[in-house]
DSSP file (Angstrom, degrees, kcal/mol; ACC not computed):
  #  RESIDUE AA STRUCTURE BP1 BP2  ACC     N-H-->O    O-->H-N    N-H-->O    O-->H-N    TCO  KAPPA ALPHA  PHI   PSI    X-CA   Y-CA   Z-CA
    1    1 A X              0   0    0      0, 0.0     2,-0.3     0, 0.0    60,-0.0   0.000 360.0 360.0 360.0 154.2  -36.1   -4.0 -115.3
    2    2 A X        -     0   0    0      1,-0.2    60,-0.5    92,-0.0    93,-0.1  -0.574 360.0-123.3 -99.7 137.2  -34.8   -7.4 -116.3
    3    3 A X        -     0   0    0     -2,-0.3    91,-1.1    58,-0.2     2,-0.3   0.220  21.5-121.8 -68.2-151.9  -34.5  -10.0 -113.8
    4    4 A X  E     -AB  59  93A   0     55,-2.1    55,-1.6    57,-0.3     2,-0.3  -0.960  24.8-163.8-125.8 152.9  -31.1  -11.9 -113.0
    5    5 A X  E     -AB  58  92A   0     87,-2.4    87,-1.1    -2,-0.3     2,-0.3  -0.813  15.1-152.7-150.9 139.9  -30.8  -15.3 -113.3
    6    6 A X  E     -AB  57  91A   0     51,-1.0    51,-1.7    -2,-0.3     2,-0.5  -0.734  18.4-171.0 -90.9 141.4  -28.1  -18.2 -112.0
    7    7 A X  E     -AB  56  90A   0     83,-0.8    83,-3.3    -2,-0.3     2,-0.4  -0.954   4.8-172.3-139.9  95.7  -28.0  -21.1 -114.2
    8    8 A X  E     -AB  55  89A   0     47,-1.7    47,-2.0    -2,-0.5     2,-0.5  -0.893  19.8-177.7-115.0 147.6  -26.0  -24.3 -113.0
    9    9 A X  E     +AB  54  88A   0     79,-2.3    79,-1.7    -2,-0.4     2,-0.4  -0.780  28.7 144.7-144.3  95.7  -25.3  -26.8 -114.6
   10   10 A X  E     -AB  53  87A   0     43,-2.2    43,-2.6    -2,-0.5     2,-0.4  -0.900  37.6-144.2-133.1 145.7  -23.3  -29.5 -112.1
   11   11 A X  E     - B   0  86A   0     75,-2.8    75,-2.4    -2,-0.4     2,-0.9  -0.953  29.7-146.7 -96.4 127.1  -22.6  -33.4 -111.1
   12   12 A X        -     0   0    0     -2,-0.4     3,-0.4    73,-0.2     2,-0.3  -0.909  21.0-171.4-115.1 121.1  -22.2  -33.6 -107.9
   13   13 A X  S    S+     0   0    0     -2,-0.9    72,-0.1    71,-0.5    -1,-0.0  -0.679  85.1  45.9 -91.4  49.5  -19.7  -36.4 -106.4
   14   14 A X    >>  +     0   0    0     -2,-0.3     4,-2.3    70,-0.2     3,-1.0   0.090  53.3 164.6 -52.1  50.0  -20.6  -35.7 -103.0
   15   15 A X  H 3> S+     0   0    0     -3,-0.4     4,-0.9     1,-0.3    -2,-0.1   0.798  84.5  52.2 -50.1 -38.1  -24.1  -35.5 -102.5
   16   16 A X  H >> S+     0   0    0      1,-0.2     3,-1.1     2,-0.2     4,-0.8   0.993 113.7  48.7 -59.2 -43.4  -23.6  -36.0  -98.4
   17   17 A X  H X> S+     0   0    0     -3,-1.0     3,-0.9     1,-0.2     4,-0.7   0.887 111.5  57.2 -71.4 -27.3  -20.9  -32.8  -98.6
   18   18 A X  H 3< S+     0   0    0     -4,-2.3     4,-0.4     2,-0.2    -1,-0.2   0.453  82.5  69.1-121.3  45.7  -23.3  -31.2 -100.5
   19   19 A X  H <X S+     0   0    0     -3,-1.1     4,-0.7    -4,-0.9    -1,-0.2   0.676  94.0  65.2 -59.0 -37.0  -26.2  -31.1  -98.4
   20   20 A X  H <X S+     0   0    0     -3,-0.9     4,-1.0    -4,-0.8     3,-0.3   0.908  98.6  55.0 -93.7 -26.7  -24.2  -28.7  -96.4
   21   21 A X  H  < S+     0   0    0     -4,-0.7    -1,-0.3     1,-0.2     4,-0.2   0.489 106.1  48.2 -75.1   0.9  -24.2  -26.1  -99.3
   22   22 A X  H  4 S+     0   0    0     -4,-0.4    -1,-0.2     2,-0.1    -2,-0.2   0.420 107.2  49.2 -66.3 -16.4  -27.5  -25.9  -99.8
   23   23 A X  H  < S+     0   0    0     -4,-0.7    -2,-0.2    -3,-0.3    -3,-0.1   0.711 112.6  52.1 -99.4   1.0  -28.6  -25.5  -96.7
   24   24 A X  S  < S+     0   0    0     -4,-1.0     3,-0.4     2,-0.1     4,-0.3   0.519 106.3  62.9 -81.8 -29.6  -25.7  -22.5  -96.3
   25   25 A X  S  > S+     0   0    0     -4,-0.2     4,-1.5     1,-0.2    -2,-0.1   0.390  81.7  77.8 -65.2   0.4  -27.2  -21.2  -99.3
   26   26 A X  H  > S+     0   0    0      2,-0.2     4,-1.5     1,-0.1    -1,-0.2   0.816  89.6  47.2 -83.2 -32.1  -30.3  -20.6  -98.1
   27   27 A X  H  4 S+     0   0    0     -3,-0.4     4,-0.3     2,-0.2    -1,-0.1   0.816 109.6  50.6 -61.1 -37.8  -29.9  -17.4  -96.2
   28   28 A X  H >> S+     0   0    0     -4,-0.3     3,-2.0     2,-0.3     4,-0.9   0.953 118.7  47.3 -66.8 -70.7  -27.8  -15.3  -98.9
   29   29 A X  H 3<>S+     0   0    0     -4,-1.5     5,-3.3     1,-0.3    -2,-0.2   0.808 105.4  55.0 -23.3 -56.6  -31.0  -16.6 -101.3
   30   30 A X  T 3<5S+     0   0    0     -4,-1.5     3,-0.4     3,-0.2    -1,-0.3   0.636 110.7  43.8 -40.8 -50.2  -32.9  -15.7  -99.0
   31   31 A X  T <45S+     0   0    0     -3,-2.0     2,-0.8    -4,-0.3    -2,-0.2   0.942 113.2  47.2 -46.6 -93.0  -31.3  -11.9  -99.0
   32   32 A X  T  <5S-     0   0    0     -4,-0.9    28,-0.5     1,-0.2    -1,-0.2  -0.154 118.8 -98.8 -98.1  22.7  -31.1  -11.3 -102.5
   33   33 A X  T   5 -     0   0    0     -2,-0.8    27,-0.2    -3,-0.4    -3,-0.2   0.875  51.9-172.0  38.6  52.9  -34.7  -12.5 -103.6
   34   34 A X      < -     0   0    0     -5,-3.3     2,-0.3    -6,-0.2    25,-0.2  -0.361  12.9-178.5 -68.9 146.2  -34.1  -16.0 -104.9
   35   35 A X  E     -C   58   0A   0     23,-0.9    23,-4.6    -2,-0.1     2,-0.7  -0.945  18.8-146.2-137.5 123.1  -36.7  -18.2 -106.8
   36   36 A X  E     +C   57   0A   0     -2,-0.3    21,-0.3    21,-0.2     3,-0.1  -0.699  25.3 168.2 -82.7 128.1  -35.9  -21.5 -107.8
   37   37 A X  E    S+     0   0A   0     19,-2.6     2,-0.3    -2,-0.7    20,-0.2   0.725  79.4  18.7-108.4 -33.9  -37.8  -22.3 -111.1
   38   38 A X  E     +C   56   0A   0     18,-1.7    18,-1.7     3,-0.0    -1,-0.3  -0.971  54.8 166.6-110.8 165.2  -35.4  -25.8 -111.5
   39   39 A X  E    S-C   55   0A   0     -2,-0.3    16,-0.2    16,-0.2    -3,-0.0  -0.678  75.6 -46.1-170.1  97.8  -33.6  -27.5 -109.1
   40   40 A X  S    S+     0   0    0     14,-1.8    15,-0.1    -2,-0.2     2,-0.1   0.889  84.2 157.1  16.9  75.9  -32.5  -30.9 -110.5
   41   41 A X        -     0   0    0     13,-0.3    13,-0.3     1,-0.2     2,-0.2  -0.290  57.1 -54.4 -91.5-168.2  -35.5  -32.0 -111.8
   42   42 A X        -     0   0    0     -2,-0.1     2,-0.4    11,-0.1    -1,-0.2  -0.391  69.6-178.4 -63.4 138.0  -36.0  -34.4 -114.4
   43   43 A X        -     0   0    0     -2,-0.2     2,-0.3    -3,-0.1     7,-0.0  -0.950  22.6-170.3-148.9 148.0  -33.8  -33.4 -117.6
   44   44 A X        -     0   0    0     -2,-0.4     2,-1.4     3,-0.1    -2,-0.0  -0.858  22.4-134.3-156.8  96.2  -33.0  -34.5 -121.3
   45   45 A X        +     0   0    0     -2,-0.3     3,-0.1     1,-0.2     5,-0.1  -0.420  25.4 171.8 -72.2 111.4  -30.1  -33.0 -123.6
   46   46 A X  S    S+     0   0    0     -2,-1.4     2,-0.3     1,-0.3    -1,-0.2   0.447  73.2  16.5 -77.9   3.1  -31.6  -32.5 -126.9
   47   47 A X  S    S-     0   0    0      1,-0.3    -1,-0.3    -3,-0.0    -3,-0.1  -0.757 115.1 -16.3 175.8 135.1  -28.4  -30.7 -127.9
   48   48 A X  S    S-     0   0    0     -2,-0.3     2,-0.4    -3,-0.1    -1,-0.3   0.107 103.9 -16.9  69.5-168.2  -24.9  -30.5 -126.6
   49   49 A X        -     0   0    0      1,-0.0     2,-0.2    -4,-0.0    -1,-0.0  -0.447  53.1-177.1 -58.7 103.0  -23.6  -31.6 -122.8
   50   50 A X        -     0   0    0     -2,-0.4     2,-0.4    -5,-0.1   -41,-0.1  -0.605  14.3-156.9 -96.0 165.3  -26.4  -32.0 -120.0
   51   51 A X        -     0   0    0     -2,-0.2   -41,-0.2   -41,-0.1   -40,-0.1  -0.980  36.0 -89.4-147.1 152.2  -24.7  -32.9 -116.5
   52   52 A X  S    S+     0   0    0     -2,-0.4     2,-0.4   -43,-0.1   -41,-0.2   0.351 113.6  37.1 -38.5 -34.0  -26.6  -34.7 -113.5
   53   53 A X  E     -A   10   0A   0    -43,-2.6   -43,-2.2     2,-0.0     2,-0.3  -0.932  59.7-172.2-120.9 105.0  -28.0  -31.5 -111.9
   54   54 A X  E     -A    9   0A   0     -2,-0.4   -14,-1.8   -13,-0.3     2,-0.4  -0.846  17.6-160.5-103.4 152.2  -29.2  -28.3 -113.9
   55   55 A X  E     -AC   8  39A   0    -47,-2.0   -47,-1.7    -2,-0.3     2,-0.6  -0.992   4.2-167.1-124.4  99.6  -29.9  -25.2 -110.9
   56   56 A X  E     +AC   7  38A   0    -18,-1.7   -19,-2.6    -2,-0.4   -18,-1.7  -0.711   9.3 178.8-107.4 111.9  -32.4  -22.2 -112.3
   57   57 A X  E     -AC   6  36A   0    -51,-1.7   -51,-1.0    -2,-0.6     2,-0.7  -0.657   9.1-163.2 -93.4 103.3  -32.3  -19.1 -109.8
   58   58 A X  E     -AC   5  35A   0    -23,-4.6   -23,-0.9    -2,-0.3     2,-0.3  -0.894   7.0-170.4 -97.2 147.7  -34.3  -16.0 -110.7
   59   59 A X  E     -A    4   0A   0    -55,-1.6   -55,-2.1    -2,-0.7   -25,-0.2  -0.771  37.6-111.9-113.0-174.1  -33.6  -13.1 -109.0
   60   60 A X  S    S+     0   0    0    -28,-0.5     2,-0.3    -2,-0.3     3,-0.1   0.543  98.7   8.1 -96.1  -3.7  -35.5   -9.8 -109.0
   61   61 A X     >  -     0   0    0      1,-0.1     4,-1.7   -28,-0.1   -57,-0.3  -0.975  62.1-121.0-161.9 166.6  -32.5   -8.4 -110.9
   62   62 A X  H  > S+     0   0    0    -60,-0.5     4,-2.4    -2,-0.3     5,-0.2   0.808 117.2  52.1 -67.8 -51.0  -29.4   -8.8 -112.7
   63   63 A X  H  > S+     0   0    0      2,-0.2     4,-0.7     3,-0.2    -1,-0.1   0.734 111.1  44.3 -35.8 -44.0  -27.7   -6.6 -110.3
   64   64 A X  H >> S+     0   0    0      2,-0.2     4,-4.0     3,-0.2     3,-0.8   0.894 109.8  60.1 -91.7 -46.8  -29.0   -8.6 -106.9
   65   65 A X  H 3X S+     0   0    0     -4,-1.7     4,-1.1     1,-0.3    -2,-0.2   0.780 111.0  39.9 -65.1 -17.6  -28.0  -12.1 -108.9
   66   66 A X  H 3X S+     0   0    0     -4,-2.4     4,-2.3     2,-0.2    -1,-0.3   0.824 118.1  45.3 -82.2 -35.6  -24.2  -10.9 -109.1
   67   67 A X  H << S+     0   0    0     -3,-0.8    -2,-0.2    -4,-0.7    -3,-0.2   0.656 105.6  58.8-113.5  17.1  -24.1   -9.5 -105.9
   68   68 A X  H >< S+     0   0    0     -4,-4.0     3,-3.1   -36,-0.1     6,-0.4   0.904 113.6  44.0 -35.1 -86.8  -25.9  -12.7 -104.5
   69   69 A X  H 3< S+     0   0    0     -4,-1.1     2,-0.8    -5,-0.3    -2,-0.2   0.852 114.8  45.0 -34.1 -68.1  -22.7  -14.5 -106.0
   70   70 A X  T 3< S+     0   0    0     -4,-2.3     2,-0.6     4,-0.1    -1,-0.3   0.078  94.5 115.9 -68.8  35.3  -20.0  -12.1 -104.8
   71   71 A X  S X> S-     0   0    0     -3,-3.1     3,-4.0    -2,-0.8     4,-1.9  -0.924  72.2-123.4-122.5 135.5  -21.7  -11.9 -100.9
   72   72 A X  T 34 S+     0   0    0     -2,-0.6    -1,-0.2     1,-0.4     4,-0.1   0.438 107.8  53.9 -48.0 -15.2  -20.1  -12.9  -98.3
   73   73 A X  T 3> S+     0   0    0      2,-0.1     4,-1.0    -5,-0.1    -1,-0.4   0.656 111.2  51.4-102.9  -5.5  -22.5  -15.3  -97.1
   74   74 A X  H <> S+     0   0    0     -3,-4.0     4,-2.8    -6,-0.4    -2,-0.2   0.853 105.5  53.0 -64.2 -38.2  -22.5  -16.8 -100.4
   75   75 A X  H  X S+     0   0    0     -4,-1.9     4,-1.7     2,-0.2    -3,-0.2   0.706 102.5  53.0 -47.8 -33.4  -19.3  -17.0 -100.5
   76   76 A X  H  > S+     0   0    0     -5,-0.3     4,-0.8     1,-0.2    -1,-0.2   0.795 111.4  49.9 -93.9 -19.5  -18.9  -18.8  -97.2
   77   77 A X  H  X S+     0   0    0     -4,-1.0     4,-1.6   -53,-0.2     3,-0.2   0.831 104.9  61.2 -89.7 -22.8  -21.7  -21.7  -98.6
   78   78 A X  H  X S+     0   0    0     -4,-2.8     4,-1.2     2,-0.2    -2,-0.2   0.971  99.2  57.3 -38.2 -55.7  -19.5  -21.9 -102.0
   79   79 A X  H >< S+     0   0    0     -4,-1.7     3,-1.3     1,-0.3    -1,-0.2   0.902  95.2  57.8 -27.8 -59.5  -16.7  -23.1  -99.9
   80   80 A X  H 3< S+     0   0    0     -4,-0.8    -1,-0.3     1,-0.2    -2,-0.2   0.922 113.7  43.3 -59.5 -40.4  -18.6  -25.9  -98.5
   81   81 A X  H >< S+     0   0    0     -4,-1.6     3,-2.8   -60,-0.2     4,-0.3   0.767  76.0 108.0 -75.8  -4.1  -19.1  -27.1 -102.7
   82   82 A X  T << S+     0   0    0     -3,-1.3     4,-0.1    -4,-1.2     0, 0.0  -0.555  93.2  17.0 -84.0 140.9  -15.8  -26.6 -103.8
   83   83 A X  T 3  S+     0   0    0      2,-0.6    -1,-0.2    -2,-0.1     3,-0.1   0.347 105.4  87.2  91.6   4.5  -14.8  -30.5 -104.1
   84   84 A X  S <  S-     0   0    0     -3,-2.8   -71,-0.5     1,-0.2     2,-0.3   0.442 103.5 -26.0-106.5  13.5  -18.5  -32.0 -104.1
   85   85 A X        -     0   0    0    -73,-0.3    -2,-0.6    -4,-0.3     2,-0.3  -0.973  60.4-109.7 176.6-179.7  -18.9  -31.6 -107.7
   86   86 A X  E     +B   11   0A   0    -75,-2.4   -75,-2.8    -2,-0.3     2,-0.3  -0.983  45.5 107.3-153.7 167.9  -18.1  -30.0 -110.7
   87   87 A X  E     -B   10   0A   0     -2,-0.3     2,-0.4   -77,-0.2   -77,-0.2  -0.975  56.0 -92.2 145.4 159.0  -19.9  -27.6 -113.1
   88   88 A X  E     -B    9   0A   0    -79,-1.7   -79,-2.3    -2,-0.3     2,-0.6  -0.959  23.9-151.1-126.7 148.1  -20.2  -24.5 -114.2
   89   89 A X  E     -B    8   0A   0     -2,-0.4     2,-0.4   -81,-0.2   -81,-0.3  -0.952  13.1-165.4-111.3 123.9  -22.7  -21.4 -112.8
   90   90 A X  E     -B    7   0A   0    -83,-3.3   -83,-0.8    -2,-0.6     2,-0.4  -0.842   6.1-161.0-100.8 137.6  -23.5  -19.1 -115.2
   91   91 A X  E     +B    6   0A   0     -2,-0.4     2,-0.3   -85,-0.2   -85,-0.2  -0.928  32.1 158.1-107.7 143.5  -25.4  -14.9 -114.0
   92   92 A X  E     -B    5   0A   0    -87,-1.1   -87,-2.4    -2,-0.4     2,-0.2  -0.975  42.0-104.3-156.7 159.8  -26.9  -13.6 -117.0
   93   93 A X  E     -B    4   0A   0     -2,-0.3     2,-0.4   -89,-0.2   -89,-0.2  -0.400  29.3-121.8 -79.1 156.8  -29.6  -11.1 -117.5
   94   94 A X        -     0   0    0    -91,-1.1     2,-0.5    -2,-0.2   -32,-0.1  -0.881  27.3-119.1 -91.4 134.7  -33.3  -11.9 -118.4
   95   95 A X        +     0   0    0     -2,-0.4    -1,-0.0   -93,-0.1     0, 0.0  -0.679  35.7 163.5 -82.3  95.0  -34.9  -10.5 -121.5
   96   96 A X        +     0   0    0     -2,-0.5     3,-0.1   -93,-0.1    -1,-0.1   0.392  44.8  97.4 -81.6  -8.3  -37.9   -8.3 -121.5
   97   97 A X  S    S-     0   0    0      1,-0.1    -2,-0.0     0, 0.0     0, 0.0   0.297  86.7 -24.2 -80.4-156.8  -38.1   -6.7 -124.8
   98   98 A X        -     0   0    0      2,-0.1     2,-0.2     1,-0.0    -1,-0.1  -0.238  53.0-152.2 -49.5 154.7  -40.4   -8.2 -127.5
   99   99 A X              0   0    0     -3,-0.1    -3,-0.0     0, 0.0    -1,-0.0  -0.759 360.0 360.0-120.1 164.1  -41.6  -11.6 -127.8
  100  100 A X              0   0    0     -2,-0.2    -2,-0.1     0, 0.0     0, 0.0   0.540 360.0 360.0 -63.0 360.0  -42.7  -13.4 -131.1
C-alpha cells in the first residue's frame, strides 16, 4: 500500500501564534502515524514559487493522511493557524510502482 503524504508549503507571519499549532498538532500526528521527513529546513527554488517554510508529513497511508486532516483534533490545532501565515497543504498519495 502507498503511503500518504502532507506537503506544505507556508510563510508564516506569526511565528509566536504559531507555536501554538504545532504543539496542538502533535497529538492528531501522533494518532494517525505521522513522520516528518522536512520541517522548514534549509531550501532553494530551482523552479517556480518556494515560500519561507516547506512541511513533509508521511503517513502510513493515503487514507490515514486525509483522515489526519479532516479529524477533529486536527481540526481544532488548524484553528490556532488560520491567520499566522499563509500557504497551501497539499494530501497526495505516495508512489510504489516501478522505479527507473
Amino acid at each position: 500500500m502507498a503511503k500518504g503524504y502532507w506537503v506544505a508549503n507556508i510563510d508564516v507571519t506569526d511565528m509566536d501564534g504559531y507555536k501554538a499549532y504545532v504543539a496542538a498538532n502533535a497529538e492528531p500526528f501522533r494518532e494517525f502515524g505521522a513522520r516528518f521527513l522536512t520541517r522548514g529546513g534549509k531550501s532553494e527554488a530551482v523552479e517556480g514559487k518556494l515560500r519561507s517554510r516547506v512541511v513533509v508529513i508521511e503517513f502510513p497511508s493515503y487514507e490515514a493522511a486525509l483522515t489526519c486532516y479532516h479529524s477533529p483534533g486536527y481540526q481544532k490545532a488548524k484553528a490556532l493557524r488560520i491567520g499566522k501565515g499563509i500557504g497551501e497543504i497539499l494530501v497526495i498519495e505516495g508512489y510504489d510502482g516501478p522505479q527507473p
